[in-house]
C-alpha positions, 0 to 999 in steps of 0.5 A: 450266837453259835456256841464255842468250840472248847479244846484241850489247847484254849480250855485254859483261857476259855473256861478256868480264866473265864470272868464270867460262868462256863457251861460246857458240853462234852459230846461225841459225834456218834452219841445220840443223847448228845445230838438229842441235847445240841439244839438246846445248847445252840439256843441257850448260847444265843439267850446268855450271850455275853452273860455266860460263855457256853460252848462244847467240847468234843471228847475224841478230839480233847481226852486231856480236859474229859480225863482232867474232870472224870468225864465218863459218859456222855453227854456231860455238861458242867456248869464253871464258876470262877475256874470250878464246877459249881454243878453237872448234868449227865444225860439228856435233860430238859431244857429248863434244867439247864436254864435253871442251873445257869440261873443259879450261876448268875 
């Protein structure tokens, strides 16, 4: 399971309408910490596949959704509960930080 391509236009029904938890990775191509983090981002969307929808968020393509939640470096990644941000992570972290931060949203 690749990870979902989130948009300022289906961020609505992506991710505040969700029925089940959000993580989001807000990226930019020419970030280093971002590329640093896109293969863990890739498994986690494979092991919580129908648990939990993760996909990313491309910040020079969707400024609308980076603004509306303070996205101000990168990469962020927020962790989405019934349409709120339950938690963050800025920076490259490890792997067990994001899977235990999904835990917790489960």
């Amino acid at each position: 399971m690749k990870p979902i391509t989130f948009t300022d236009s289906n961020f609505e029904n992506e991710v505040v309408k969700s029925d089940i938890p959000v993580v989001i990775d807000f990226w930019a191509a020419w970030c280093g910490p971002c590329r640093m983090i896109a293969p863990v981002i890739e498994e986690l969307a494979g092991e919580f596949d129908g648990k939990v929808k993760i996909g990313k968020l491309d910040v020079d393509e969707n400024q609308q959704s980076a603004i509306k939640y303070g996205v101000r470096s990168i990469p962020t990644v927020l962790f989405i509960k019934n349409g709120q941000v339950a938690d963050t992570v800025i920076g490259a972290v490890p792997k067990s930080v994001f899977v235990e931060k999904i835990n917790a949203l489960l």
